[in-house]
C-alpha positions in Angstrom: 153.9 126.4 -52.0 152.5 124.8 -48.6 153.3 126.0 -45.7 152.9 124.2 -42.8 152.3 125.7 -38.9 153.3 123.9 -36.2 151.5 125.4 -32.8 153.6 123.9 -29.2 151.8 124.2 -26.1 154.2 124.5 -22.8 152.6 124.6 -19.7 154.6 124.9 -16.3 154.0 124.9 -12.4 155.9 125.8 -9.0 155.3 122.6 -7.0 155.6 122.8 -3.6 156.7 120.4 -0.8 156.6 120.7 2.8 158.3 118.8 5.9 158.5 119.3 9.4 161.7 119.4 11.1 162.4 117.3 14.6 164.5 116.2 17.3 165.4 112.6 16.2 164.0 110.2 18.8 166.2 108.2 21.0 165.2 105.2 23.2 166.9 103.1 25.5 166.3 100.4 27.7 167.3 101.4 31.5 165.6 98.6 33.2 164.9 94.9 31.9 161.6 93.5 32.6 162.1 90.9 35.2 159.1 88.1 34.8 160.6 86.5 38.2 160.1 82.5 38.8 157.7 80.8 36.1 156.1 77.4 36.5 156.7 75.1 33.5 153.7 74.0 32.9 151.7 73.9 29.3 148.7 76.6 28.9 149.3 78.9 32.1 151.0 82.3 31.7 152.6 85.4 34.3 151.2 88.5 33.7 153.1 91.6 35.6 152.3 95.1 35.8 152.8 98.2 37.6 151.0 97.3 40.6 151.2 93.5 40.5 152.4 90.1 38.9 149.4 88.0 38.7 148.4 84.2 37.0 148.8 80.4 37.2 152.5 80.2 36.2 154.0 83.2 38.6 155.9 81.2 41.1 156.5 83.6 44.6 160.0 85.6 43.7 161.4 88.6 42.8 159.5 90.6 40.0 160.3 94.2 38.2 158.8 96.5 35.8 161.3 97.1 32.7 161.6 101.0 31.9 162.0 102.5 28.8 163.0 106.4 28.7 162.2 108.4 25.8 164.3 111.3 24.4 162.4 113.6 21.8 161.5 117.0 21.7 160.0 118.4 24.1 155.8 119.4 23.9 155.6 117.1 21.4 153.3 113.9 21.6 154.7 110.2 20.4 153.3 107.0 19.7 154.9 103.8 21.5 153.7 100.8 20.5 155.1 97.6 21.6 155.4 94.1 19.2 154.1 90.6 20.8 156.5 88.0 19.9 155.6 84.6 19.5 158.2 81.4 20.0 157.7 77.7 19.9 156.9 77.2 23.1 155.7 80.4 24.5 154.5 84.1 23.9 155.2 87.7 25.1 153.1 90.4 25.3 154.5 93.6 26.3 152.5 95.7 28.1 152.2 99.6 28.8 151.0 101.1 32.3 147.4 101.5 30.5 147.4 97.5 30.0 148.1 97.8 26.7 150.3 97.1 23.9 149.8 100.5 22.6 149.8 104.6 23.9 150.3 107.9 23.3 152.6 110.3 25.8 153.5 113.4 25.2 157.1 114.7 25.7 158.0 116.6 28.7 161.3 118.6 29.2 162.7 116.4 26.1 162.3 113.3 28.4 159.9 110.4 29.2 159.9 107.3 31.3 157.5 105.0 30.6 157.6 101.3 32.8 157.0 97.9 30.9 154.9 94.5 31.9 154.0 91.8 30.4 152.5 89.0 29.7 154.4 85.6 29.4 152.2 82.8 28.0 153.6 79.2 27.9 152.1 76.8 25.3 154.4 73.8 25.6 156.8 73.3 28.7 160.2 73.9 27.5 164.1 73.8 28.8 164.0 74.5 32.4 166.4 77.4 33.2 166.6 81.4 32.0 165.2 82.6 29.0 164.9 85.4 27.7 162.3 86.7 24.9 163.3 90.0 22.6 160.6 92.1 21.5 160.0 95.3 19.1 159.7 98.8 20.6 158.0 101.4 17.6 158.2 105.3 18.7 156.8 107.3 16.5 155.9 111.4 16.4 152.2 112.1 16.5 
């Protein structure tokens, strides 16, 4: 008689997985950036900031800083990070107050303003009139 022995290993583990709960961000636009007058003219651009619109297409008119405000929790620090966008006949640049297309703020009393510039470029004149450029706005804990 044979007898055959079959030997089973079983082996188990507790795995573990951890997350972090938060307030959901929310983000809206409560000013539009308002480039003002641009010449249409190939390879000049309008740059406008906090303090100032400056360059060799900024025709003399009325200007604004765009604002974005910022609802997350509060204490906490976010990333905001802003996308260039590019078109056929001329590019945006977004800009934060550090000159930037890129910063990190931290949260207080669960809101944050933060103003918006930027930088229009044209490459090739285009249709004369208003235009109006879209670009992407990343917020993202720290």
């Amino acid at each position: 008689m044979v007898i055959m022995l079959t030997t089973l290993f079983l082996a188990s583990v507790i795995g573990q997985a951890q997350f972090n709960l938060v307030v959901p961000i929310k983000v809206s636009e409560t000013q539009q950036l308002q480039l003002g007058e641009i010449a249409n003219q190939a390879n000049t651009s309008c740059k406008v900031n906090v303090e100032h619109r400056v360059g060799d297409a900024c025709i003399s008119s009325e200007w604004a800083t765009g604002t974005l405000q910022i609802s997350a929790a509060s204490g906490e620090s976010v990333k905001v990070e802003l996308i260039p966008a590019s078109y056929a006949d001329f590019k945006f640049s977004p800009l934060l107050a550090n000159g930037t297309n890129a910063g990190r703020y931290v949260i207080d009393n669960g809101l944050l303003t933060i103003p918006i510039g930027g930088e229009l470029t044209i490459i090739n004149p285009s249709a004369i009139g208003q235009h109006n450029v879209s670009y992407m706005i990343e917020i993202n804990y720290e």
